[in-house]
N, C-alpha and C positions, 0 to 999 in steps of 0.2 A: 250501739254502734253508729248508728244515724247522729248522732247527738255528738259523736265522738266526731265524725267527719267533717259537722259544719263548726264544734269549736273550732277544729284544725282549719277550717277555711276562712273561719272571721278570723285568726290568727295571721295567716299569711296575708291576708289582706292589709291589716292593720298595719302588719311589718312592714310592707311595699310602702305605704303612703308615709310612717314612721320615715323610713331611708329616702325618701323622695325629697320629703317635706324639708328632713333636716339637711340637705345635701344646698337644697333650692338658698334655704332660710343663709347658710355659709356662704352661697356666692353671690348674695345680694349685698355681701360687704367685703368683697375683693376686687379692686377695681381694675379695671383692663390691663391684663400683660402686668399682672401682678401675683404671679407665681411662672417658676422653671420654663423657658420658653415657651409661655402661653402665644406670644406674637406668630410664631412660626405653626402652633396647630390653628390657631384661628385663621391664618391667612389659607390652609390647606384646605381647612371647609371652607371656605367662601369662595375659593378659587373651583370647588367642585358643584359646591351650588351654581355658581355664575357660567359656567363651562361645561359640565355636562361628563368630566372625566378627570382624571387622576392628573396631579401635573408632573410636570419633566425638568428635567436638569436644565433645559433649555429655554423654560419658560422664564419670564421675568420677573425676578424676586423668590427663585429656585434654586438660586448657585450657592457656591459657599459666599458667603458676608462673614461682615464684622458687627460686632456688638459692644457698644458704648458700656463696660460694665457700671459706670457711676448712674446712668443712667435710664438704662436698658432700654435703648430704643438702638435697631437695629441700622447698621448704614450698606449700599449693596451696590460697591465699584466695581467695574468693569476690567475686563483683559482686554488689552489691544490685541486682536489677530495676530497684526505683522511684529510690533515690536516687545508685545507681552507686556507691554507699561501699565499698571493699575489707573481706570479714569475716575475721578469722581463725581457725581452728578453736581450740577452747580449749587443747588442748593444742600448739600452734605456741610454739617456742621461739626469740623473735627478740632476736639480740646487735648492739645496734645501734654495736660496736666492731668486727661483721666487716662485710667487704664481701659483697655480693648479685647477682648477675644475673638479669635476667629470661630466662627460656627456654621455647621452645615444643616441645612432643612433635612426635614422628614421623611423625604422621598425615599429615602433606603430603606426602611423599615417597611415591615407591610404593613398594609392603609385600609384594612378591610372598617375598621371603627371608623375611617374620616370618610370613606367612602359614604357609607352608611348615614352617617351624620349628614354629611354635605349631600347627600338625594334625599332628607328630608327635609332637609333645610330649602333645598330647588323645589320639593313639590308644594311645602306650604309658604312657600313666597316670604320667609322671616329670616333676616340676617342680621338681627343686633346681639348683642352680647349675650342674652339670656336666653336664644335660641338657639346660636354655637356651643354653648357649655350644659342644655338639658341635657343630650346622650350623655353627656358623661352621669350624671346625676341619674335618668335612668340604670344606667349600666350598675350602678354601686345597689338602687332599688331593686332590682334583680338577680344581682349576686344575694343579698340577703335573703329574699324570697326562694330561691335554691339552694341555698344552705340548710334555709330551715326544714325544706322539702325534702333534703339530703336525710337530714336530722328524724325525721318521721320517718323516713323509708327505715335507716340503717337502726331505729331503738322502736320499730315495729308499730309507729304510732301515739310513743310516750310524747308529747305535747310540751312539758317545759322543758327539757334540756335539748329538744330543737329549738325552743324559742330563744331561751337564751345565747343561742352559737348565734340564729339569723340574728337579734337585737346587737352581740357583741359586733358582728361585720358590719352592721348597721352605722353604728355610732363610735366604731374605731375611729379617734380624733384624724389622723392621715389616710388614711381611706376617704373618709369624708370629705376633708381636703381634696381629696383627686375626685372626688364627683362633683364638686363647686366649681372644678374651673378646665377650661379648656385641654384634653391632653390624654392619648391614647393607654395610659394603666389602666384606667377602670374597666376597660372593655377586657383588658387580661384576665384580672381577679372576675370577671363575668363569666367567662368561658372556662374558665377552671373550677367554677362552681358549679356551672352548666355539667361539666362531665366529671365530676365528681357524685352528682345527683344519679346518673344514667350508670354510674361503674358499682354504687350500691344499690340500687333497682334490680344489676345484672344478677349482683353475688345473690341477692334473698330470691329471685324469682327463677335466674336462668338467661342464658344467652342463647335467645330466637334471632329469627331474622329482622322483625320489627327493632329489635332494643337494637341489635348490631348497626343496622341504618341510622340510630339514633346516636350511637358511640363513635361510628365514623365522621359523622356529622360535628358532632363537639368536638374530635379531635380535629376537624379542618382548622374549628374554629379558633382553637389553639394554636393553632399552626401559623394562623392567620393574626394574632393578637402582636405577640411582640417576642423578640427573639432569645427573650432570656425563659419563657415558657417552655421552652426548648427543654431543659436542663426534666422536664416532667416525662419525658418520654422514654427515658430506658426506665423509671419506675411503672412508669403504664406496659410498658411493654414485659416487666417480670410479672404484673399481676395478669395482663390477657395470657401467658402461658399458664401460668396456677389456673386460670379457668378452663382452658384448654384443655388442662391435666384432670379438674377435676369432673368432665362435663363427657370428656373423651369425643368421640366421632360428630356426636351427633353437633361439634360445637364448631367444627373445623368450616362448615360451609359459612355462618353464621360471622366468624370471625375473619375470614377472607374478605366478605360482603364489608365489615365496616373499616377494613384496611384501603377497601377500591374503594370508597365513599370519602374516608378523610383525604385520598391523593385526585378524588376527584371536586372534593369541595375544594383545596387548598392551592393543586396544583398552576390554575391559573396566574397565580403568582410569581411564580419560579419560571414559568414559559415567558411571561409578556419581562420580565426581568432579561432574561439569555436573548429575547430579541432586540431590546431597546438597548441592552448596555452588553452589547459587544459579548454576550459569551457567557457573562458572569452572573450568574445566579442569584447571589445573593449583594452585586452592586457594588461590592467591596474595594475593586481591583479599582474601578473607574473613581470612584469617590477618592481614595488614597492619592490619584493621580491630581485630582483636581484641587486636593488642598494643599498638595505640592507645589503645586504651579502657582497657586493666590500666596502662599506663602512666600513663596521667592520675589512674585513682585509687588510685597510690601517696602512703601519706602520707607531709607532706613530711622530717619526721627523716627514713625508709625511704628514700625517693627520691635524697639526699644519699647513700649510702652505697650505691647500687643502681647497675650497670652494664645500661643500657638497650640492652636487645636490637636491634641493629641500628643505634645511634644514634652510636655512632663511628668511621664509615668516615669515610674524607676529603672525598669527597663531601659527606656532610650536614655534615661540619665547614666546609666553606667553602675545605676546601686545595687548591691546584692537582697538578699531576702532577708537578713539577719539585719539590713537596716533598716526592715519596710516596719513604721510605728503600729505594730497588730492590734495594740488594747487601746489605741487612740483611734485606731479604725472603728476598731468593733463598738467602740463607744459610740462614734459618730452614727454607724451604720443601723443601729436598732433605735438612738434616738430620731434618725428621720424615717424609719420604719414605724416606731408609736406616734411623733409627732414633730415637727420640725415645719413651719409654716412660711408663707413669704417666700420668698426666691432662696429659704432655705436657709436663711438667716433668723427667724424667731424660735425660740428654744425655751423648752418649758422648765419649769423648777426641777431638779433633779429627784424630788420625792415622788411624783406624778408616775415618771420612768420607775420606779423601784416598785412601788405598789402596783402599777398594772401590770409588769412581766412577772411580780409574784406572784401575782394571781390567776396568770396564767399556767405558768410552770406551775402551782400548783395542784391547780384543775388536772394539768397532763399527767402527772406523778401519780394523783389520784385516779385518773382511769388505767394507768398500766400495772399498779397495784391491784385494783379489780380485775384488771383482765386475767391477771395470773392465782388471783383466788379459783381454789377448787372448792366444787359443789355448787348450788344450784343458785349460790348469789356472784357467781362470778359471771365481769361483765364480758356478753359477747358483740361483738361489733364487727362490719366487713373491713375486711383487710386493706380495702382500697382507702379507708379513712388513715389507719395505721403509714401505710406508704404514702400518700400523700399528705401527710402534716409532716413530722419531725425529720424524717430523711431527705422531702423534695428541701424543706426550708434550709437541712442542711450545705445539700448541692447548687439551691439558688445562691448563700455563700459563701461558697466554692465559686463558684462562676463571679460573683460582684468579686471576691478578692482577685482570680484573675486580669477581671478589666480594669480594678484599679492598678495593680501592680504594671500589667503590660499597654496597658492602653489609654485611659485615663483616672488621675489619681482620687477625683470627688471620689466618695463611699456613697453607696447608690442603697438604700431603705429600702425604697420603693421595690424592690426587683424582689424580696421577702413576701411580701403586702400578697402574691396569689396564694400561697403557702396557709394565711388564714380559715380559709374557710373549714378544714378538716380541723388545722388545730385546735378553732373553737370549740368546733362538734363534740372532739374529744375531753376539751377542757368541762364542757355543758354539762356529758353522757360521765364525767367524773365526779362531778360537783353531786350528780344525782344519785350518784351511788353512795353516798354518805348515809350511815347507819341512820333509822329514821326521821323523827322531823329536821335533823340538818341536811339529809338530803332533797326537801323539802324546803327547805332555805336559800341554800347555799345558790342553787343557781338563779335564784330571782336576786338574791345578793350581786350576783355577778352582774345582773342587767342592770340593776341600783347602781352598780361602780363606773359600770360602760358609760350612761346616761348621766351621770353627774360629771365627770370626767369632760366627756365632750360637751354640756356647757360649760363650764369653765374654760376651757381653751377655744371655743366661742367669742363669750363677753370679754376676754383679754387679750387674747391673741390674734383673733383674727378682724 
């Protein structure tokens, strides 16, 4: 047992510095403001290290701008008060031969990750590139380390097919990506790991008042990551009643406790929002207004060559849903979900794509085929892995085709990417169930694919 604990411990370890190392080793070769607005997170940490607090709409280099897409370097004219005329700063360099977007900063979203970042970036006095972009790199090293810890709770201490869920989060090529460089996802897929570890802890041991403080806590932290994490909560919320149900009374104090603990980790948000912006909670209303107004006083050469923020979803184009391209989405949408690099433009061989979702789909196939064997080799696993793989990743989407359809048309991967950490699990806790020495294979096989995989899209891609 002793022997079993510290394998388990040189294991996680190993994984941590594994995900660290490789996260580091990727962004020492993506040079600044070379992925999806990295300019706009890094200016958020820096503005929080140098100031001491969150910034505003108000602040300079906060409002909505434009963005040079030929060259992505951001430009950030003014509204006149009185006459509403767009100013440009003198030195703004505008080629009215490229194309332009409008774009709005981060301030909408919640900032708990830049927060975070940018007060340790003020206390250790380091604000160059590779001190802005470690949290993220941590955050993807500790998702994998609670996955894997998920992975021991939920198969009782079995060792490889939690190693191989933490190695696959580890070394997912786009994942990895988002801990190389500047940008609030990884803190997502962190804190969905985070309480993914603490909801199978609950189901094997029980919901006390220690674990429930522990659960309302992660869910803050959800709360607090990014808003498509959202789409997790009516599934957390059928699996806290199934606990409820099965735990009865003594469960009901316990689960109150981490109800008031995620509204009072989170809540701070929601309050300094309704005070700052006029009411609205979630900032929506004021943000709308304000890209209304930049947008009218673009001039009109600019405006011809300017892609308006928000203005070509299908929706406001007038198109119905039988003309929205689904299998051209879904194509897009899971290849920047495995991999899709650069501002989202480097795109891997199409065999890369076909071998890693089959080998995951069939990990998954594999474990729900175990699960529904009867007798005493059929796999048991807590529910909360079950509800959070295939149903959250299907509602995550759900949610990515609404925001493309009514809001904006890019297919969004990345909004998938928190949905990993169970899928793994299950994929792991499948591989392992293979009649004997394949199941003894199969999932070191799995980490051989992950690890060859993500170098190769390393030395080529990135």
């Amino acid at each position: 047992m002793h022997q079993g604990k510290s394998a388990a411990i040189i294991a996680g370890v190993l994984l941590f510095v594994l995900a660290l190392v490789n996260c580091l080793w990727w962004s020492a070769s993506i040079e600044y403001n070379g992925a999806p607005d990295e300019y706009e997170h890094i200016k958020t940490r820096r503005f929080i290290a140098e100031h001491g607090r969150l910034p505003r709409s108000d602040d300079p280099g906060f409002g909505i701008h434009l963005l040079d897409s030929n060259t992505k370097q951001p430009l950030y004219p003014l509204l006149d008060a009185h006459s509403g005329a767009m100013l440009f700063p003198t030195h703004a360099r505008i080629d009215l031969k490229h194309r332009y977007e409008v774009r709005q900063p981060y301030i909408w979203t919640p900032q708990l990750a830049h927060l975070l970042a940018g007060r340790a970036m003020r206390l250790s006095g380091m604000q160059g590139l590779s001190a802005t972009r470690a949290f993220n790199a941590l955050c993807v090293a500790a998702a994998a380390l609670l996955c894997f810890v998920a992975g021991m709770i939920a198969g009782q201490g079995r060792l490889v097919p939690a190693l191989a869920a933490g190695a696959g989060l580890a070394l997912w090529p786009q994942l990895t990506f988002i801990g190389a460089y500047a940008n609030d996802d990884a803190f997502a897929v962190f804190s969905v790991a985070a309480l993914l570890a603490v909801c199978c802890s609950i189901e094997l041991r029980g919901l006390n008042y220690c674990r429930a403080l522990l659960l309302g806590l992660c869910m803050g932290l959800a709360l607090l990551s990014k808003l498509y994490v959202y789409a997790l909560f009516p599934l957390l919320g059928l699996w806290l009643l199934l606990r409820l149900r099965a735990q009865g009374r003594n469960a009901v104090g316990p689960g109150i406790l981490a109800l008031v603990a995620a509204a009072l980790c989170s809540g701070w948000w929601f309050v300094r929002n309704a005070v700052l912006l006029q009411g609205s909670v979630l900032g929506r209303d004021v943000l709308y207004q304000q890209i209304k107004r930049f947008s009218q006083a673009l001039p009109p050469e600019l405006a011809q060559r300017t892609h308006l923020l928000y203005a070509d979803s299908f929706s406001r184009l007038g198109q119905s849903w039988s003309e929205f391209p689904l299998l051209r989405w879904l194509k897009i949408t899971f290849a920047s979900c495995y991999g899709m690099f650069g501002w989202m433009d480097r795109i891997l061989p199409p065999a890369l794509y076909w071998i890693a979702f089959a080998a995951l789909l069939l990990g998954l196939a594999t474990a729900a085929a175990a699960a529904v064997r009867r007798g005493e080799t059929r796999l048991r696993l807590p529910s909360a892995l079950w509800l959070l793989g295939l149903p959250y990743m299907l509602l995550l989407l759900l949610l990515s085709l609404y925001n493309s359809y009514y809001v904006d048309m890019q297919p969004q991967g990345r909004y998938l990417l928190s949905s990993l950490p169970a899928l793994l699990l299950l994929a792991g806790f499948g591989a392992a169930s293979l009649h004997g020495r394949l199941g003894r294979i199969a999932p070191l096989a799995l980490c051989a694919l992950y690890l060859a995989f993500n170098l190769l899209c390393r030395l080529q891609y990135v």
